[in-house]
N, C-alpha and C positions, 0 to 999 in steps of 0.2 A: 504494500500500500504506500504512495506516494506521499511526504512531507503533508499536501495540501491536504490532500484524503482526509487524512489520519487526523490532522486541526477542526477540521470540521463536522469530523464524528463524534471528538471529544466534544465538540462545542452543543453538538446536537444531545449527546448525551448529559453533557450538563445543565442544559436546559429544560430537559425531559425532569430530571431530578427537581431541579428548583420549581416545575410546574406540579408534582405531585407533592413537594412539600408546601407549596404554597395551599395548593386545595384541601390538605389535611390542613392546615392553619386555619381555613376556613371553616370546615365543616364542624373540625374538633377545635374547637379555643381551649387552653387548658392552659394553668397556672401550677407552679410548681416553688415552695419553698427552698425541696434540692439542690434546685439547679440556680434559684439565686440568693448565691454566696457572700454577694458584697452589697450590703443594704445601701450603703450611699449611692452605687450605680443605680440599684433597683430605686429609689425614692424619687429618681428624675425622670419615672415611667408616671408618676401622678400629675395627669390632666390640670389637676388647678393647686397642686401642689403637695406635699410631704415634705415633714421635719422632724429633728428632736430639738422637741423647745429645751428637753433638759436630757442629762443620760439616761434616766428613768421615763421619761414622758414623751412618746411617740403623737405626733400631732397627724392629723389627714383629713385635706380640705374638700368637704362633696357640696355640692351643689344645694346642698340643705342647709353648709355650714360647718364648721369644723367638727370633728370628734378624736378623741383624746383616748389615748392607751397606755395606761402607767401601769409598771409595774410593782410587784407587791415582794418583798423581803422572805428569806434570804436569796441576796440575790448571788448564785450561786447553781451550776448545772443542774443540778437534780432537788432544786426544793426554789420554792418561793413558784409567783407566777410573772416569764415574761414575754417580751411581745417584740415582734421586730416587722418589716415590714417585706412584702415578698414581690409586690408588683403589682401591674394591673393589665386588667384584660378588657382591650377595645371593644370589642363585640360585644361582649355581654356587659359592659362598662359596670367592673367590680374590681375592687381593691381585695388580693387576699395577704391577712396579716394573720406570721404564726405566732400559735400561742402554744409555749412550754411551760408545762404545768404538774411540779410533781410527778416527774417523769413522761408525761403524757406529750406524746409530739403530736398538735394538731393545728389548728387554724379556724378563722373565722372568715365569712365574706365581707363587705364593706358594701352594698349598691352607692354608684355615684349620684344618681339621678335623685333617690327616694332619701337615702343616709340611712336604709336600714340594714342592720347587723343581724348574721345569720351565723350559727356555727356550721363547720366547713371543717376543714381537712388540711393537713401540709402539703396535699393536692389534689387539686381541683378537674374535674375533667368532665365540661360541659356538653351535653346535647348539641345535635346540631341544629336543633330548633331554638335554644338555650332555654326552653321550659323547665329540664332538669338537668341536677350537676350528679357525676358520683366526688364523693367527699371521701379521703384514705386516712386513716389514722394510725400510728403507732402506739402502742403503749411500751416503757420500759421490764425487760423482762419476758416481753411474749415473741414466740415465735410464730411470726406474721403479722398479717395488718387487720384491720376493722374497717369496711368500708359501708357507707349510706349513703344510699340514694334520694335526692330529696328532690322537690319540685320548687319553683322558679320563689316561692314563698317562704321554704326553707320548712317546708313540714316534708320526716322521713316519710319514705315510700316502702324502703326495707332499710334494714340495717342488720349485721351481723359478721362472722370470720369472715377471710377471705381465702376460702378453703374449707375442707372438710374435715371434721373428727369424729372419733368411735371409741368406744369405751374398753377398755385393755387390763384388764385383772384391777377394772374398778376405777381404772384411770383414764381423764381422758387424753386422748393422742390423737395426733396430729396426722390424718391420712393423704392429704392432696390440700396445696396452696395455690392460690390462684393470683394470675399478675398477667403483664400489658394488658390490663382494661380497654374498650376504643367501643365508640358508637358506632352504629352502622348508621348509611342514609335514612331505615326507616326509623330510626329513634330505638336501635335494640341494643341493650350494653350485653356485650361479651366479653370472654378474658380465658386468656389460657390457665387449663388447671395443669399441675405438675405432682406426679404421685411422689408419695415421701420416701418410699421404699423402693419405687424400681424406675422412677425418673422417668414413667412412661407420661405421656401429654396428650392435652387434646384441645377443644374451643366447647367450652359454655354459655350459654345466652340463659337473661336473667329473661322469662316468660312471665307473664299472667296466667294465674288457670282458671276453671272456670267457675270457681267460687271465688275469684276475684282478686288473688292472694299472687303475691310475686315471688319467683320462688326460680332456682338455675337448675335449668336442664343440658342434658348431653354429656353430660359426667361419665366417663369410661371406669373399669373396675383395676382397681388397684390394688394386684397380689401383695 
């Protein structure tokens, strides 16, 4: 293949990428405490502004008016309650701020429009309608996450593991974890389960049944 060739395939290729990542930006908006590390970078993502009025006191300016995030003593990794700021997401125009709590690694939403506060997740991963969010949560201590599903009002839809357990000479344990969450077009969250024991996988989707109840199906068995 020719110097020219070769320029051009990269370039088509890189453009194909940057058009499937752009259409996932679109469809899934998703905010992630993870992934921002440096709060002073992340605070110059707020539309009408973010601060620390003090080192304790996290200020965030919505459209309602300021609201205020102080934290609570000791302030110290694993006790007291604090608050740092993670960013914001244009689409569904919401601030998410996490809150470390007594081990508890989670987060709250912010709406910019309304100024109302919702608890949320250390990540956020909205619909593509952005009717609902999934919310992920850590606790200290457990192995895996806690995930809720809430709608655009912040009332759960489900919540619970993320993954499955079974009871083991009286104990419960850990049989399949479930992770990369992602909406489809029609509004279905899925996520891959991973069995604990033989690392076998697969794709679950969170269903309705028909008592109305939400509940993941597609679960494969795990020796």
């Amino acid at each position: 293949m020719s110097y020219t060739a070769l320029s051009r395939a990269l370039v088509c290729a890189s453009l194909a990428l940057l058009s499937t990542a752009v259409l996932s930006k679109e469809t899934q908006p998703a905010l992630s405490c993870e992934t921002a590390k440096v709060e002073r970078a992340a605070l110059g993502q707020a539309p009408k502004g973010a601060r620390r009025v003090e080192k304790h006191v996290l200020e965030v300016i919505t459209a309602q008016g300021p609201k205020r995030f102080t934290d609570k003593p000791p302030h110290e990794e694993l006790g007291g309650l604090h608050w740092r700021y993670c960013g914001y997401n244009a689409q569904a125009k919401a601030h998410l701020i996490e809150m470390m709590d007594e081990g508890t690694y989670s987060g709250d939403l912010l709406f910019d429009e309304t100024g109302k506060l919702v608890r949320a997740g250390h990540t956020v991963l909205f619909s593509p309608s952005e009717k609902e969010f999934l919310a992920i949560e850590q606790e200290d201590g457990v192995d895996g996450q806690n995930w809720t599903v809430y709608d655009a009002g912040g009332k759960a839809k489900w919540k619970g593991y993320a993954g499955t357990t079974a009871k083991v000479d009286g104990i419960d344990s850990v049989v399949s974890t479930f992770d990369h969450p992602e909406w489809t077009k029609q509004g279905e969250l899925t996520a891959r389960f991973v069995c604990a024991s033989s690392k076998a996988h697969g794709v679950v989707t969170l269903t309705r049944s028909s008592s109305g109840g939400l509940s993941w199906r597609g679960h494969g068995k795990c020796s």
